[in-house]
N, C-alpha and C positions, 0 to 999 in steps of 0.2 A: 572392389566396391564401386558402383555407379550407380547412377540415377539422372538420366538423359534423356531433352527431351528428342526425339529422331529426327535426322536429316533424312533428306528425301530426292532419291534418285532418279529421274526419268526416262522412259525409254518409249522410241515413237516405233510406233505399229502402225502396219499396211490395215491393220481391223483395229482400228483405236479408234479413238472419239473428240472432235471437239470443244468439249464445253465438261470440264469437271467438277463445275456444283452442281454439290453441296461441298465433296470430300476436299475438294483443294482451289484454290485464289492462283493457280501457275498460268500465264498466258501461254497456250500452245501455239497462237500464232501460226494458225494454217499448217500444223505439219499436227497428226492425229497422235495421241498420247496413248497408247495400249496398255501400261505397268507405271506405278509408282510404290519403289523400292524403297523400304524404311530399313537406315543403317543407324550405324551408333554414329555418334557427331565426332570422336574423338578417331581419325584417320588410322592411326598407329593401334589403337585398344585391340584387343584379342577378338576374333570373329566369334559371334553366336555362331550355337548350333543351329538356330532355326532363323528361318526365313519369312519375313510377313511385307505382302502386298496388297495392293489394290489394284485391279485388273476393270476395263473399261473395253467393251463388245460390241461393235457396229458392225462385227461381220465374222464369223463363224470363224473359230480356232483350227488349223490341224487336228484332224485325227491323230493322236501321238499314246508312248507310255513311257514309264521311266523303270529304269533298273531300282532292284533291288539291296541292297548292301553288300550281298556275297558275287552277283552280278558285278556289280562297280569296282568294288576291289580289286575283283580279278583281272581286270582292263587299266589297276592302276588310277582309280578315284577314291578317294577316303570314304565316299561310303551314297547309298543309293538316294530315291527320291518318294518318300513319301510325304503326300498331302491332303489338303480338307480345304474346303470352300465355304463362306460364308456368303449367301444371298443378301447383297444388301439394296439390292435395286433391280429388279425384273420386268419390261415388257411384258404386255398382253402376248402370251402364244411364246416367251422365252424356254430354252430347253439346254440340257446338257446331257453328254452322252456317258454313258458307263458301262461299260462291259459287252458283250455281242448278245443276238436274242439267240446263240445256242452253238455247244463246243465246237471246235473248230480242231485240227489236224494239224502240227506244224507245216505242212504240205498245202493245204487245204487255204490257211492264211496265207502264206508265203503266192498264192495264184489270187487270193483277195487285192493283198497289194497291189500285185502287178496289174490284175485287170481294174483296178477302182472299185471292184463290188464291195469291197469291207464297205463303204459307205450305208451300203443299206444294209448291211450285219450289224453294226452298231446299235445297242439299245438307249434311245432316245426315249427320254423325260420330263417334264413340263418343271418350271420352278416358280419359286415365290419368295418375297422378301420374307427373309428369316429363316430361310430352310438352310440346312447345315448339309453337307455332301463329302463321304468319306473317299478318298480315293487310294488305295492301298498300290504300293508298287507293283508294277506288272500289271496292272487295270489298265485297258484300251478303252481311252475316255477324248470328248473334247467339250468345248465349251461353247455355247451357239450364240448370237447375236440378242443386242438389246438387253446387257447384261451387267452388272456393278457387282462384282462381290471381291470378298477380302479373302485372300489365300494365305495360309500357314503352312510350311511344308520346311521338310529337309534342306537343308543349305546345299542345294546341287543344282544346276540349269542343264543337267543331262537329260535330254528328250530323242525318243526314237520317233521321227512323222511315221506315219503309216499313208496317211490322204492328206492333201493340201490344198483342196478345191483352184485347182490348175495356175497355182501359185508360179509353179515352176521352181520351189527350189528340190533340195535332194531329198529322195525317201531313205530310211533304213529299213529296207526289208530283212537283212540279216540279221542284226542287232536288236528289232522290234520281235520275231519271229520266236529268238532266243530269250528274250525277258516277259513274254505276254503270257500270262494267265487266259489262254484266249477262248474266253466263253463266260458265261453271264453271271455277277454279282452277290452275294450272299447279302441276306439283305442287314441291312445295319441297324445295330441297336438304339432305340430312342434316348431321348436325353435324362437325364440324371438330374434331379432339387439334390442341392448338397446344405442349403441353405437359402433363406427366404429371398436371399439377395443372388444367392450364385446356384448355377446352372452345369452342369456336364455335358457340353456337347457332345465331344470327342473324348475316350480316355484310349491312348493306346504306348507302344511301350516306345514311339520316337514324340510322340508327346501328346499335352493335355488342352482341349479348350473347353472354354467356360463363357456362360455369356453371362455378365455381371451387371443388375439393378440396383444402382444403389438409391435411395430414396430423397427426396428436395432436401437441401438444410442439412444430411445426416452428415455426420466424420465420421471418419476409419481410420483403421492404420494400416499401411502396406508391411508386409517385415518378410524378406526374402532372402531365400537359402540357396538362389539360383538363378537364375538370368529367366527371365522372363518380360515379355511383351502387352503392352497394354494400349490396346486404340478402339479412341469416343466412337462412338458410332451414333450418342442421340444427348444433345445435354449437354454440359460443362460441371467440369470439377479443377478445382487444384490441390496437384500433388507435387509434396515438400516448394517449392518454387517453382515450378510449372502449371501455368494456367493449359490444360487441355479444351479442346471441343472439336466439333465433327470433324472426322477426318485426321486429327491430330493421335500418335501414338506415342508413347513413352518405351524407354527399356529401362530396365530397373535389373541387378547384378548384383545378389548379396549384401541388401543395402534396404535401407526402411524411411517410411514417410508417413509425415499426416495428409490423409485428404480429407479435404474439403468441399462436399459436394453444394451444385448449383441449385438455382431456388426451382429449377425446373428438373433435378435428377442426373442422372448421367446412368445411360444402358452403354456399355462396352463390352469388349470380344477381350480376354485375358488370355494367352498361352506360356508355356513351359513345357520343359523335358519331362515325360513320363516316366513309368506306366501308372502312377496316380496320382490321384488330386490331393494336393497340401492344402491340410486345413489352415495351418495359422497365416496363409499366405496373404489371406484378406479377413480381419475384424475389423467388428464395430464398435465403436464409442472408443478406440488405441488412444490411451494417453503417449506420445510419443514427444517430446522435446527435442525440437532439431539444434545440434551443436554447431557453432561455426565453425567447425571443422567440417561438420557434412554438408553445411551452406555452402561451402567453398566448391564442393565435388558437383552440385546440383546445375544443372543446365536451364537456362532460360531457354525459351523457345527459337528453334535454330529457322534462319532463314533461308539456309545454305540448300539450292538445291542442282544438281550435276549432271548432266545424262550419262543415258548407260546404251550399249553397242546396240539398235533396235535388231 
């Protein structure tokens, strides 16, 4: 059982940014922030399966893709990398890439790599605050410049580069060539009202997002059967002893709360493990009674924040 609010990882990027309001108060201090990794506060506690960050773009990501689960395994990784993007900040003229504008030949890629042409095989897409973006294993995708959005994805940092825009570090041509789906997109099914207040982004079978409105004034009750991630994106609430707002995320693990929304609302991004959306995972008007027992377990807002290898 947990209910924490998350510590916060950083890691500097050669295409990072610096100046992170609204999402975070961290002085970067001259060296650019590209990720901030939201972990459970307790060092020792069992890792999520999933993964949620914030990602900041002053300059165009690798062309890269990740393995699959039966991919990964076989190479000796517990398992692949799927993810989904949540637009929360976009430039006039922002873009991100997904899939090629048309199939490709494992031969075919493999002379892309090497000549740099995949660059202009990739199919490139304009974005906007709110737009959600599915990226299923084996998708040759990157992410472009003048960019904020919130990634939830498989607990894996395995990426194959394909292009590096003359970065100079290594390509994987063998290993990208091997896991690439390579050619163009299916396109993705729109979101889901599952209720007046929640939303289906994403449902898929490594997991679920949902974008959550909760209304000024109202309570809820959280009550969860499984580790799941919750970060403000607009607004303030407090849940069980945690005051939230922008930028701030919760994990929550088998474990229930009252919230209490702000007099201005609170829009947030919810995930979990799939393949579907649990309805009792969030009601309204929850009579819940927090015990001193569970006040004990509840985290106050952690200040703790550490880097991670850029």
């Amino acid at each position: 059982m947990a209910l924490e609010h998350a510590a916060v990882q950083i890691a500097h990027k050669p295409w990072g940014v610096d100046d992170l309001h609204p999402w975070s108060n961290i002085n970067v201090a001259g060296d650019p922030i590209g990720e901030l990794w939201f972990q459970r506060t307790h060092k020792h506690a069992p890792i999520p399966a999933l993964l949620l960050k914030l990602l900041f773009t002053s300059e165009p990501l690798s062309i890269q893709v990740h393995p699959d689960d039966e991919f990964a395994r076989s190479i000796g990784l517990p398992n692949g990398k799927t993810e989904a993007w949540y637009i929360l900040a976009a430039a006039p003229g922002a873009q991100v890439a997904l899939g090629l504008k048309r199939r490709l030949t494992p031969k075919a890629l493999s002379e892309a790599i090497r000549d740099g042409s995949i660059a202009q095989l990739t199919q490139w897409r304009p974005v906007a605050k709110g737009d959600i973006i599915f990226v299923p294993a084996g998708t040759i995708h990157a992410i472009g410049a003048g960019i904020v959005l919130a990634e939830i994805q498989q607990r894996s940092d395995t990426t194959f580069r394909l292009f590096d825009y003359g970065r100079e570090r290594e390509l994987h041509e063998e290993s990208a060539v091997a896991v690439s789906d390579a050619g163009p997109v299916q396109s993705q099914s729109g979101p889901r009202r599952l209720t007046a207040a929640r939303t289906a982004l994403i449902t898929s079978r490594h997991f679920v997002i949902e974008r959550i409105d909760l209304p000024a004034s109202s309570n809820w009750a959280l009550n969860s059967d499984r580790e799941a991630w919750i970060l403000a994106i607009e607004g303030r609430a407090r849940i069980g002893l945690t005051n939230l707002s922008v930028g701030d995320a919760l994990f929550v693990e088998s474990d229930r709360a009252a919230i209490e929304v702000g007099a201005d609302g609170m829009r947030g991004l919810m995930a979990y493990p799939g393949p579907e959306p649990v309805t009792a995972l969030l009601q309204e008007d929850g009579d819940l009674t927090t015990s001193a027992g569970m006040s004990a377990r509840h985290s106050q807002k952690s200040s703790e924040t550490v880097e991670v290898q850029a």
